[in-house]
C-alpha positions as CSV (number, residue, x, y, z in Angstrom):
1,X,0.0,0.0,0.0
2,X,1.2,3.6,-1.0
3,X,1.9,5.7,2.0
4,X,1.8,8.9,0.4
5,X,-1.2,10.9,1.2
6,X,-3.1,12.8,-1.9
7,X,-4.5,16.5,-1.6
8,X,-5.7,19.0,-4.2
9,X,-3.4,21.7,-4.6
10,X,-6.6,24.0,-5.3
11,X,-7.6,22.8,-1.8
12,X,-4.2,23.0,-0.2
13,X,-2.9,26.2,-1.5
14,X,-5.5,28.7,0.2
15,X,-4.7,27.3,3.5
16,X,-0.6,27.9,2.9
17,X,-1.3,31.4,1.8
18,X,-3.3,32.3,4.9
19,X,-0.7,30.9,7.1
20,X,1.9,33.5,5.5
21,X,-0.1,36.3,5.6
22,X,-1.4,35.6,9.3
23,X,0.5,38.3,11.8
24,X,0.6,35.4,14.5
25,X,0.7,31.2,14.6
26,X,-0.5,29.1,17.2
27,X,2.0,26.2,18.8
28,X,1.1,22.6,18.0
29,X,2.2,19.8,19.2
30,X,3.7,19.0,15.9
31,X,5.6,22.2,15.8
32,X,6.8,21.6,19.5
33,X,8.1,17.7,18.6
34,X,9.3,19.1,15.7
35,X,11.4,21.7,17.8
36,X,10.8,24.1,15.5
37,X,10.6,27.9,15.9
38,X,7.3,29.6,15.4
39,X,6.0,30.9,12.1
40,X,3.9,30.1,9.0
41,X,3.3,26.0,8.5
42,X,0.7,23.5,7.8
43,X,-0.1,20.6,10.4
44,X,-0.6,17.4,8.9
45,X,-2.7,14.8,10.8
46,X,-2.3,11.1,9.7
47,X,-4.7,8.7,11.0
48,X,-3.9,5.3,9.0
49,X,-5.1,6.5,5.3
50,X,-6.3,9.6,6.2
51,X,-4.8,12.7,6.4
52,X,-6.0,16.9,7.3
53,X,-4.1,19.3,6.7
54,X,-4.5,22.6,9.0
55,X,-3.0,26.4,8.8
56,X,-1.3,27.3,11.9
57,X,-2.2,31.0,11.6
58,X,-3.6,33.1,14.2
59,X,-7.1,34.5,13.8
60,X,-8.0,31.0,12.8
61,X,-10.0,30.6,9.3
62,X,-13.5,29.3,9.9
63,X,-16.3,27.7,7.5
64,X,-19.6,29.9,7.5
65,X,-20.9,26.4,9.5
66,X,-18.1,27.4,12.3
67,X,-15.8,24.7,12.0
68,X,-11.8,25.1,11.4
69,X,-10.7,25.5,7.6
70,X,-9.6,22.1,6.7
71,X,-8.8,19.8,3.8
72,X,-8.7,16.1,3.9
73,X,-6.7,13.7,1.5
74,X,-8.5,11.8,-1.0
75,X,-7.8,7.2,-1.0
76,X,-9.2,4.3,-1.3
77,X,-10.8,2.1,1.3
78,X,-11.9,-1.4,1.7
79,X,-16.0,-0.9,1.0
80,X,-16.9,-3.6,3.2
81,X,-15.0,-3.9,5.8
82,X,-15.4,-3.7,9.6
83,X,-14.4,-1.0,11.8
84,X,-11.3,-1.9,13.4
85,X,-11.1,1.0,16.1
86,X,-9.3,4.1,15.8
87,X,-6.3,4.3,14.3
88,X,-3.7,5.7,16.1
89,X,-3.4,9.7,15.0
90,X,-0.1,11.3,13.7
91,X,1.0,14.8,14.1
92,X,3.4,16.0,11.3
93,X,4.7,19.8,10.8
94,X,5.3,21.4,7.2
95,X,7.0,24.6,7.4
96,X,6.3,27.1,4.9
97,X,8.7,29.7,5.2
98,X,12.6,28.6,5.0
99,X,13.7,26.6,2.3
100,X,14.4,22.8,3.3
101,X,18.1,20.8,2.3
102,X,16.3,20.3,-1.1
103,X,16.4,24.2,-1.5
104,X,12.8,24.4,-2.3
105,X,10.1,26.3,0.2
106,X,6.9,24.0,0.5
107,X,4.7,27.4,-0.3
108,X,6.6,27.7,-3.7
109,X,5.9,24.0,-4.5
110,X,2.3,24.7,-4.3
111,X,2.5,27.8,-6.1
112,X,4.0,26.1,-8.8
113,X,1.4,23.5,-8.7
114,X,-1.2,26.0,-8.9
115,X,0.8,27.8,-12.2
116,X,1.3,24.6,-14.3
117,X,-1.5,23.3,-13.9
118,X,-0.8,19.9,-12.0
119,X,-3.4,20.0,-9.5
120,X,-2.0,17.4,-7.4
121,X,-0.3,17.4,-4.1
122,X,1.4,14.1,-3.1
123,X,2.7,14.1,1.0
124,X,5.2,11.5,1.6
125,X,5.1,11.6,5.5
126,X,8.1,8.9,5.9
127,X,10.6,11.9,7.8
128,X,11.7,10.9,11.2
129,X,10.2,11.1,14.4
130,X,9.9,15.1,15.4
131,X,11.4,15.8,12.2
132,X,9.2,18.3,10.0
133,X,8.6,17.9,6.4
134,X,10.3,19.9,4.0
135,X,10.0,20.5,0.2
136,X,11.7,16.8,-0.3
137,X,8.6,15.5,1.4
138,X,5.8,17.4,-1.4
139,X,5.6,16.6,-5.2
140,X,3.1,18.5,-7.2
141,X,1.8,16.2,-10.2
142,X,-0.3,16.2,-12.8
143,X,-2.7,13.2,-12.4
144,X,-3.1,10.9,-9.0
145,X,-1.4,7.8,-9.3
146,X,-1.8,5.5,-6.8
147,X,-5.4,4.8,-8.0
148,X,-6.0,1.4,-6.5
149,X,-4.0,-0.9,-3.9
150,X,-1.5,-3.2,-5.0
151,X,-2.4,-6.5,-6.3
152,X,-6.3,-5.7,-6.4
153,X,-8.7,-7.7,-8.0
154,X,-10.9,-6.3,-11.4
155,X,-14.3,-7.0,-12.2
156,X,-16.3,-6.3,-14.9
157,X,-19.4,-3.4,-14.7
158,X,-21.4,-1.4,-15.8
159,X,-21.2,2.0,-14.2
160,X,-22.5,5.1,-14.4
161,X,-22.0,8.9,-12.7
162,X,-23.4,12.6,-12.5
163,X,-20.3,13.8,-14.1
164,X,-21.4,11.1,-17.3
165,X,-24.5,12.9,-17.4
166,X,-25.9,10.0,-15.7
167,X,-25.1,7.4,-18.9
168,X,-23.5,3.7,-18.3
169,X,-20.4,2.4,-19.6
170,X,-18.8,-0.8,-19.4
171,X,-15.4,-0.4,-16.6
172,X,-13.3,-2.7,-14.7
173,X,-14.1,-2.0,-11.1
174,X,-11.4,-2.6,-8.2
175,X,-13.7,-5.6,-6.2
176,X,-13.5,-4.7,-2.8
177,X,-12.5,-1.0,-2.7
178,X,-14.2,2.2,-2.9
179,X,-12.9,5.9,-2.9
180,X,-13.3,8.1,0.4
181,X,-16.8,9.6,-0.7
182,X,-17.7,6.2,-1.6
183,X,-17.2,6.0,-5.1
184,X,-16.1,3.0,-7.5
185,X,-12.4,3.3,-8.7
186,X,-12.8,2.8,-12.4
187,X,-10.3,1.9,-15.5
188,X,-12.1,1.9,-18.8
189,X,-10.9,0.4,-21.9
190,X,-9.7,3.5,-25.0
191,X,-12.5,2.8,-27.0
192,X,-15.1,3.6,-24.0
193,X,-12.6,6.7,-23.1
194,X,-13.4,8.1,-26.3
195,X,-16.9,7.3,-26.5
196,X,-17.1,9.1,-23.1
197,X,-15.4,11.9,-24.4
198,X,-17.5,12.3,-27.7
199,X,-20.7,12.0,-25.8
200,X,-19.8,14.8,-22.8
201,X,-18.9,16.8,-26.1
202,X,-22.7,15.9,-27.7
203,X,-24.6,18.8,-28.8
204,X,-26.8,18.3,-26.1
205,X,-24.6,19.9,-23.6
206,X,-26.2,23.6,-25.7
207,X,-29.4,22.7,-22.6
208,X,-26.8,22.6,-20.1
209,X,-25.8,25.0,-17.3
210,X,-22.1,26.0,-17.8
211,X,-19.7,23.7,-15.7
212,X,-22.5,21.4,-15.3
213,X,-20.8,18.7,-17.2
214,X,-16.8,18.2,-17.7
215,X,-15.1,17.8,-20.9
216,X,-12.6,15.4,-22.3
217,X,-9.8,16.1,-24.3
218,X,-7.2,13.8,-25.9
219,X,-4.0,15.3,-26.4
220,X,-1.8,12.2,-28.0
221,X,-2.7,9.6,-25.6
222,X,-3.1,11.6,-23.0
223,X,-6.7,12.5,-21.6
224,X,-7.8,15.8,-20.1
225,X,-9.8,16.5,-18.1
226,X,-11.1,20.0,-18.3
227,X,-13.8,22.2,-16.1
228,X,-16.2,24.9,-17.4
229,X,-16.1,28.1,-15.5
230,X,-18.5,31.0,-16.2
231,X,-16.2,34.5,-15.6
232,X,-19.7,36.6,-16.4
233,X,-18.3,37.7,-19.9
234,X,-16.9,33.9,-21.1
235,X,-16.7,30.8,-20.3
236,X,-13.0,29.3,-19.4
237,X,-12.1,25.9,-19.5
238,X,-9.7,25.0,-16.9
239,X,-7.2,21.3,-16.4
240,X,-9.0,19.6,-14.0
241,X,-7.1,16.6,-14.1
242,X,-5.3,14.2,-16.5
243,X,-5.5,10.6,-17.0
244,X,-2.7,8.5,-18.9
245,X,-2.8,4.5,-20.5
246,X,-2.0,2.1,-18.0
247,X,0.0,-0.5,-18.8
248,X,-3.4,-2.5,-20.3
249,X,-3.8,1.2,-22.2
250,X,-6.6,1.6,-19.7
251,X,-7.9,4.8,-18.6
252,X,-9.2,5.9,-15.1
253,X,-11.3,8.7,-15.9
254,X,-12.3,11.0,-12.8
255,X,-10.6,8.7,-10.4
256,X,-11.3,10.4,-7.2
257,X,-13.1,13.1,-8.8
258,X,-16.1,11.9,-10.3
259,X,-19.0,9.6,-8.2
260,X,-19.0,6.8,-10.4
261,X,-21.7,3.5,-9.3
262,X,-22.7,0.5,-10.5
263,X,-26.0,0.7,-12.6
264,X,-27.7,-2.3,-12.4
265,X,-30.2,-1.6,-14.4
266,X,-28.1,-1.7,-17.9
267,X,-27.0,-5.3,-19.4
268,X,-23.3,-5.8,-19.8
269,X,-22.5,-6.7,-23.4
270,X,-21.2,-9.7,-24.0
271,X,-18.4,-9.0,-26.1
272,X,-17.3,-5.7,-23.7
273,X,-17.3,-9.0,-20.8
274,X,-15.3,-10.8,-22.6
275,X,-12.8,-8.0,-23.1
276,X,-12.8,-6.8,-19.7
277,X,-12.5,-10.1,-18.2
278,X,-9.3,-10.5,-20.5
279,X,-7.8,-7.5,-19.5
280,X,-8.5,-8.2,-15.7
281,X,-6.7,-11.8,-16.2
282,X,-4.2,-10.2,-17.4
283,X,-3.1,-7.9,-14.3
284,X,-3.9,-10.5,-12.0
285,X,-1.2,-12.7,-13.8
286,X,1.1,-10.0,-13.6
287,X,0.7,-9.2,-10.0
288,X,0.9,-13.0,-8.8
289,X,4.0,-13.0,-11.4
290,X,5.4,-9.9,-9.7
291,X,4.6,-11.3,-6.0
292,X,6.3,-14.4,-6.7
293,X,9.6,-12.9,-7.8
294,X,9.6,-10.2,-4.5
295,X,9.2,-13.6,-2.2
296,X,12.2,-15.3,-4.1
297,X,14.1,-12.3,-3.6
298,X,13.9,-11.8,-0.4
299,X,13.9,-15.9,0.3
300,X,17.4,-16.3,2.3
301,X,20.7,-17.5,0.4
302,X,21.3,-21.9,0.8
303,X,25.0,-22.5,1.9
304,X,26.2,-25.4,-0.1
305,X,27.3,-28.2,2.0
């Protein structure tokens, strides 16, 4: 299992740049284990897969509902699984102001983010105990990976998803696992990425509310994922994510971003099963082939007599 933790940068920059431009920070208990001195940072707490990110700055920011300004990491979960008690939490402390030993300030990362486009943030929160994290610890990127565990099983499905303007598509679905917000995670074959992308781009979006529906774009192989926002004199279209092949040549459109389900109420074709269930055989042979060379790798060395 991945242990980095995955934010959006849109989410996780507004919370840097009130930290800086706060006249005062609060202590933590991060900052104090840290022994670090006081000034602008993020607190990161880890609870298994989970992960908030906090600013430390002093007024706090509030929501209009009167909770603290937070943003939670986006993963995957097991969707049936029993509640094994609290995990144990983490405190972690991300300093915003001097630059780290990789020369980089953490605020600058995200600004970058935010500037070309890659919208997201991954936290590798492996530093040593009461160490903070430092620009080393942050990449900005411009698509999630990490979409599913390692070694997970696929199943064939149809699925469908507000952001498909509510139309089914056949998808290999990670059995088992479901996103955060309770969403399947989704890899769909390039013939059904393009027909999803021809269909959000149907004349019948001309009845739709601007930014009501995404838009797909392929550049190459790559797919885009792109936003409508209304500025009151045009509309822009902004990157809201990118999806590349998979090693199948798979795509996971809106992993993490859209709410895709299962819709029972559309038949599977027959000759989409077949495919699906081919290309699912197919990574399950290479993760059993890859698992059985990492055991006789690490299997000890045999003295000869």
């Amino acid at each position: 299992m991945s242990d980095r933790l995955w934010f959006r940068v849109e989410d996780v920059l507004p919370l840097a740049e009130h930290a800086l431009a706060c006249p005062t920070h609060r202590l933590t208990r991060a900052q104090l284990a840290a022994g670090e001195l006081n000034g602008p940072a993020l607190t990161l707490t880890r609870t298994g897969a989970r992960g908030v990110l906090r600013s430390n700055g002093v007024p706090l920011w509030h929501t209009p509902q009167g909770d603290e300004q937070a943003t939670v990491s986006t993963f995957w979960r097991p969707s049936a699984a029993a509640s094994s008690g609290e995990e144990p939490a983490e405190d972690l402390y991300l300093p915003l102001g001097p630059a780290g030993p990789a020369g980089r300030r953490v605020i600058d990362v995200l600004r970058a983010g935010r500037d070309l486009e890659r919208p997201w943030l991954a936290i590798t929160p492996d530093s040593s105990p009461g160490d903070p994290l430092d620009g080393m610890h942050v990449q900005v990127l411009d698509r999630r990976a990490d979409i599913a565990p390692p070694g997970v099983r696929w199943r064939p499905a149809m699925v469908t998803s507000p952001q498909a303007a509510g139309r089914s598509y056949p998808a290999l679905v990670a059995d088992g696992y479901t996103t955060d917000a309770g969403g399947l995670i989704c890899r769909f074959d390039p013939h059904t990425a393009r027909l999803i992308a021809a269909v959000l781009a149907g004349g019948w979006r001309l009845g739709a509310m601007p930014g009501e529906y995404p838009l797909l774009r392929f550049t190459g192989d790559t797919l885009v994922l792109l936003e409508e926002r209304d500025t009151g004199g045009e509309t822009r279209l902004d990157v809201d994510d990118r999806c590349y092949p998979d090693r199948d040549g798979y795509y996971s459109i809106g992993a993490y971003r859209w709410l895709w389900h299962t819709d029972n109420t559309s038949a599977l074709p027959l000759r989409a099963r077949l495919r699906l269930h081919l290309a699912a055989l197919a990574a399950r042979t290479r993760a059993v082939t890859a698992s059985g060379r990492q055991r006789a790798q690490a299997a000890p060395a045999v003295s000869p007599l």
